[in-house]
N, C-alpha and C positions, 0 to 999 in steps of 0.2 A: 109427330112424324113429318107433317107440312112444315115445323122448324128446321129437323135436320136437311131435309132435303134443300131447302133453300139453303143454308148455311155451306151444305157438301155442294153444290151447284156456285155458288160466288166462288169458294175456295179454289175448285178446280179450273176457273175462269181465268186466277189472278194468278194460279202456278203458271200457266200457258204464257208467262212475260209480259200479259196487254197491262198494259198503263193501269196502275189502282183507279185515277179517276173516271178512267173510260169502260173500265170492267165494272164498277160500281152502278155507271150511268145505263150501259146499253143493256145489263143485266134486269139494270131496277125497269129499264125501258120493254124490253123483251117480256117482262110480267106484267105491263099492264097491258101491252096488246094482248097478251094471251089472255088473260082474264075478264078483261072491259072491250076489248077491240076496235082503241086505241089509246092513244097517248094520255087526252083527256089535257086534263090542268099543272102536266109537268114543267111548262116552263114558269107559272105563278108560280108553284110549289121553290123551284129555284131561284125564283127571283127574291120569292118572303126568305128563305134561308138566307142569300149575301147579303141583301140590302138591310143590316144592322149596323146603328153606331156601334156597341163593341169588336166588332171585328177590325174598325179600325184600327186601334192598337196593335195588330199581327205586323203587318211591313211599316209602322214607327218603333214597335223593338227591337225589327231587324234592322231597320235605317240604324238607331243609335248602335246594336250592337257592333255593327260592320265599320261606323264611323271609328268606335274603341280600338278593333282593330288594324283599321287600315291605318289609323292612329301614331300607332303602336302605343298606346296610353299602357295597354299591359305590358307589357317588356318588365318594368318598374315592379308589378306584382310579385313576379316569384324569387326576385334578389331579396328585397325586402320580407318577405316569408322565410328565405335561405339565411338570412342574415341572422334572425330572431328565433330559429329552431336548429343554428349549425352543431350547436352542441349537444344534442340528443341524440339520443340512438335512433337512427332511421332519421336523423334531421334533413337529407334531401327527399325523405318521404312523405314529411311530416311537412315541410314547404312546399310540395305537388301537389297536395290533398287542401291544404289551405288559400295555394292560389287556384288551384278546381274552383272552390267553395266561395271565392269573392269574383272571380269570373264569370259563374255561373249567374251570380246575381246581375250579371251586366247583359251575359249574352242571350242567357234562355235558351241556349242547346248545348243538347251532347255531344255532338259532332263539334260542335265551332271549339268547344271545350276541351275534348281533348285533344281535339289537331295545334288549337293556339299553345296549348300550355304544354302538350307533349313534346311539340317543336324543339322548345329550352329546356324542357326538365329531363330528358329520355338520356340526351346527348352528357345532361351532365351526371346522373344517376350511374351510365355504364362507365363516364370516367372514375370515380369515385368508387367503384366496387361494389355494384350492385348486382347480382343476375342478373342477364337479361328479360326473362321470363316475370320477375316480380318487378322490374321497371313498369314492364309494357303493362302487368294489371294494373300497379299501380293509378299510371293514367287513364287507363283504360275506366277503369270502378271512378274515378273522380271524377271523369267527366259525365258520367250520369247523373251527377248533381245539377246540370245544366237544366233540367224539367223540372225538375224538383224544388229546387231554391227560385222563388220568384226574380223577375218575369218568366213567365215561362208558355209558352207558346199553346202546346199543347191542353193547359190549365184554361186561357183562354177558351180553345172550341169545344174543352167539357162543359164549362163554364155556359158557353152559349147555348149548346144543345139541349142543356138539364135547365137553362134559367136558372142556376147558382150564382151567387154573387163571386164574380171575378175578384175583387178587392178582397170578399173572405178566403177565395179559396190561396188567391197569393200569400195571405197572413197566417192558412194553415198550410203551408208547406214550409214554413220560418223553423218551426222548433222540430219536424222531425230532420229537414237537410242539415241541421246542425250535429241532431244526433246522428245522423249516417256519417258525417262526415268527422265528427268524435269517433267512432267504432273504426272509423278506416285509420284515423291516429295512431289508436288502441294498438291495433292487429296491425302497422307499419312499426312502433315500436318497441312491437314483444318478438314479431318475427325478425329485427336485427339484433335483438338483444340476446336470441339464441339462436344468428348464422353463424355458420360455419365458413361464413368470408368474412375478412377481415374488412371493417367499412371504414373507411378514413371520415373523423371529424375532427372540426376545426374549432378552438376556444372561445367561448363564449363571447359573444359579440360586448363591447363595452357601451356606457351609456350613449358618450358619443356618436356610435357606428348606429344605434340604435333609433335614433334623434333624426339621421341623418335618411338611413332607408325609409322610414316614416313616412318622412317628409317628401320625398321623391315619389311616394304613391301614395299620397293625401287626396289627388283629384283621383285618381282610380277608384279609392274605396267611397270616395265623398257620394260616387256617381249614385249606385244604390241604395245609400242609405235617403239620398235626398227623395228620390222616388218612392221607396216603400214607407219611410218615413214620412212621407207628406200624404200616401193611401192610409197609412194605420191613423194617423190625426185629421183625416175626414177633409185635409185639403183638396185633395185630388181623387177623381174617379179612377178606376184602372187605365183608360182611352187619354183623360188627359192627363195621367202619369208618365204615358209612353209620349208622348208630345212633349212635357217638359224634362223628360230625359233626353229627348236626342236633343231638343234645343241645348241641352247643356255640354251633352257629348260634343256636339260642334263648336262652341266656344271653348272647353278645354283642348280640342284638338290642333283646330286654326289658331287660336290665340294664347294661350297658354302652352303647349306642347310643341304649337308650328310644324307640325309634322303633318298635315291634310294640306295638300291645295285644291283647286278646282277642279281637276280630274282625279282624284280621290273620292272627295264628296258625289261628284257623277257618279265612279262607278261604285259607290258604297248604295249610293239610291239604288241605279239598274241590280244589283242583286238582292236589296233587299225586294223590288219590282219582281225578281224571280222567284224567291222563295213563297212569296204571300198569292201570285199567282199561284203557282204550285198548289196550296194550300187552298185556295177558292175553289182553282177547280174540281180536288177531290172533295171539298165539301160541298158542290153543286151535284157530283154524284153520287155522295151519298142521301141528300136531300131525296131526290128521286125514289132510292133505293125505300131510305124509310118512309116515303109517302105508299109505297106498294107493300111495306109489311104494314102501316098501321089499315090499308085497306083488306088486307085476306086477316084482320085480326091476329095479328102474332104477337103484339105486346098482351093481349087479352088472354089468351093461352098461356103466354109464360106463366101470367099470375093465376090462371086457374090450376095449372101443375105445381103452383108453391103451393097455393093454399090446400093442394089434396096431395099433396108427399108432406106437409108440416115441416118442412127443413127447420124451418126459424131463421132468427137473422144470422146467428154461426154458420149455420149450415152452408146458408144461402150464399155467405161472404167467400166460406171455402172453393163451395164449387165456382162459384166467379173466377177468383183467382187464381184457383188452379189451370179453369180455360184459359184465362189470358195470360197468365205463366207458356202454355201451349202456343197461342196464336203467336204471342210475341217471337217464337221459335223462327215465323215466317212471314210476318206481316209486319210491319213500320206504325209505330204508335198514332199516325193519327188515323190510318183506318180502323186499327180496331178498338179508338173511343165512337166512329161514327158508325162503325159497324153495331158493335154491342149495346153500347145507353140507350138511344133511343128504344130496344125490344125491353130493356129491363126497368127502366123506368120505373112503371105502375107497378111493378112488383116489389119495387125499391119502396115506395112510396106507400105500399098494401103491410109492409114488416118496420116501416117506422125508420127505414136507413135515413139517417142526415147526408144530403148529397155533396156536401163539401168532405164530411169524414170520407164517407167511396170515393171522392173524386181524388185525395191522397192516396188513399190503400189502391187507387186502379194506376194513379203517376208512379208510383213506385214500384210495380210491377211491371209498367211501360218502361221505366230503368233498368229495369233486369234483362230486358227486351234485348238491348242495348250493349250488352255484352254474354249472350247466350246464340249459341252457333243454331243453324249456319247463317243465320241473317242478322247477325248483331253489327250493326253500324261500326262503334266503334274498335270492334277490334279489324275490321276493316280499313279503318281512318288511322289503328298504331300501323298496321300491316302497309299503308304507304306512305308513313311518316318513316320507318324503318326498314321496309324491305324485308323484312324477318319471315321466314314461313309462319304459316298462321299455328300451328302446334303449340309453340312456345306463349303464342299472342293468350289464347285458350286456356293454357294451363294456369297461366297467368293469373287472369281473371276467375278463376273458378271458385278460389277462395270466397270471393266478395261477393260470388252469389247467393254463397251458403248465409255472408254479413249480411245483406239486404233484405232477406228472408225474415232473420229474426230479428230487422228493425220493421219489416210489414209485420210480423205476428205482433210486436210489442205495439204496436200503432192500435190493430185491431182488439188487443185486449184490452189497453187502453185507451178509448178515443180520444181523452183531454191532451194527449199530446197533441193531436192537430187541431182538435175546438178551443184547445182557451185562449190561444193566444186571439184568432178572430170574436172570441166572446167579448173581449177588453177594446176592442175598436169603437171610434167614433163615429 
């Protein structure tokens, strides 16, 4: 009862418009005077939460991402994808979904993902004879890839909160982002191969032409392979993966691409400076927050209610996901990792769950977040890339939530999709 109530008590806090990290903090703050009468050790409790090396990594992902694009190093991406799939059915879908999927590995968000890649692909999809409606999914579902396929931001503060290993949980999100973004292929080229509009495609690209696009986003793809490929061969931690990525990003930008100057590189720092703010200070109040449930005992509880309902780990997984299927409805994924882990923790930990396998089954349902009304980010981000009423945005996407559904079931039935590729690390 002491759970729901706190839970319906935060919730109704953060409907009311206040700032998630200030509704987190004065909330978490509000319970300890009321219980203890006062504050006590909340600002250590904050201070031990940011002051971790791993957290560095958060605004050096977004430096290098921001450098990519202010870049425009992607530009290059989805001709070269358009080039190499023009001749399939749904081949400007199948070129959306694949530069999604090599962006994603650059940027680490949704948002950046499908505003960068929607920009060029939307514009050219409705020339070409697409619905508008299964454009917008299109982008819409790819850019959830952006959390999923390493780096990825959010991966990070599970990461930190659980004490999971960052580097494994990056290397388990490699083979399921592949299969989601296989399944989105699948379903872009069985739904052109039986529309009812006519899609124009153009002749298979010749070796030549093939050679060429390649080669024009050879620094584009080089970028993530160097980084995850230098974490999976035990060069690089996660923290200085993100450091020798943007150092890289900045020299293909300035010097190979020449398209950053000085004020570029500024303001690609100042927003990366905003985002990772952002991110500190909801994770400073959620710090608060869970130093006031592990004080009235609420991780302890949850596992005393597993262990006398006997869910098991099925069970347990369902009703997870199902909640956060739910919150995602209303809440932005990095509240509800620092809302939810820290209460489930010990009970995760009491049925045996490996916290990297939940840490993918929980990203991939913070994906779903992501284009599930009325607060999915991105259909928000097609809705001002296009102007379209949000109807078409929605219907759009709906498909791809039923897709991502049965690549979290297949995950969960299977865990070695997302454990073996981190089992084979150095």
């Amino acid at each position: 009862m002491t759970i729901a109530l706190l839970f319906m008590g935060l919730l109704l806090l953060l409907f009311t418009g206040l700032p998630i990290f200030a509704g987190l903090g004065l909330f978490g703050a509000a319970l300890l005077v009321a219980t203890q009468g006062e504050l006590g050790s909340a600002t250590e409790v904050i201070f031990g939460e940011i002051n971790r090396y791993l957290l560095v990594a958060i605004p050096l992902f977004a430096f290098m991402a921001h450098v990519m694009i202010r870049g425009r190093i992607v530009d290059d991406l989805y001709n070269t994808a358009y080039t190499l799939t023009r001749h399939l059915p749904g081949g400007l879908g199948i070129a959306t979904i694949v530069a999604c999927t090599i962006f994603a590995a650059i940027s680490g968000s949704s948002v950046a993902t499908a505003l960068t890649i929607g920009a060029v692909a939307i514009p050219q999809m409705l020339r070409y004879g697409y619905e508008p409606k299964v454009a917008y999914g299109l982008v819409a579902a790819g850019g959830t890839l952006g959390i999923l396929i390493p780096p990825s931001g959010p991966m990070v503060l599970y990461g930190v909160t659980t004490d999971a290993s960052i580097g494994g949980l990056f290397m388990a999100g490699i083979v399921p982002g592949m299969l989601m973004a296989a399944v989105f292929i699948v379903w872009s080229m069985t739904t052109a191969a039986f529309s009812h509009r006519h899609l124009k495609r153009e002749p298979r690209a010749s070796l030549r032409e093939s050679v060429v696009a390649i080669r024009k986003s050879l620094w584009a793809i080089s970028l993530p392979v160097f980084v995850l490929g230098g974490m999976y061969a035990g060069v690089f931690t996660a923290t200085e993966a993100a450091a020798a990525g943007a150092w890289l990003a900045l020299f293909v930008a300035v010097f190979v691409y020449r398209t950053l100057n000085l004020r570029g590189i500024w303001d690609s720092a100042i927003d990366a400076c905003r985002i990772s703010a952002m991110l500190f200070m909801i994770l400073a109040g959620a710090a608060v927050f869970g130093h006031v449930l592990t004080k009235l005992r609420v991780p302890q509880q949850v596992v005393e209610a597993v262990i006398a309902t006997d869910v098991g780990v099925a069970g347990f997984l369902v009703i997870m996901m199902a909640l956060i299927f739910l919150l995602g409805m209303f809440l932005e994924s990095i509240s509800i990792i620092l809302i939810t882990t820290p209460v489930i923790m010990p009970a995760m930990a009491h049925l045996g769950i490996n916290p990297i396998w939940y840490g993918i089954l929980l990203v991939i349902n913070l994906e779903l977040a992501q284009i599930t009304p009325p607060v999915g980010m991105n259909l928000f981000t097609i809705k001002a890339i296009t102007g379209s009423p949000m109807g078409p945005i929605v219907r759009g996407a709906a498909p791809y939530v039923l897709l991502m559904i049965v690549v979290m079931v297949l995950v969960m039935i299977w865990p070695q999709i997302a454990l073996w590729l981190p089992s084979t690390m150095r």
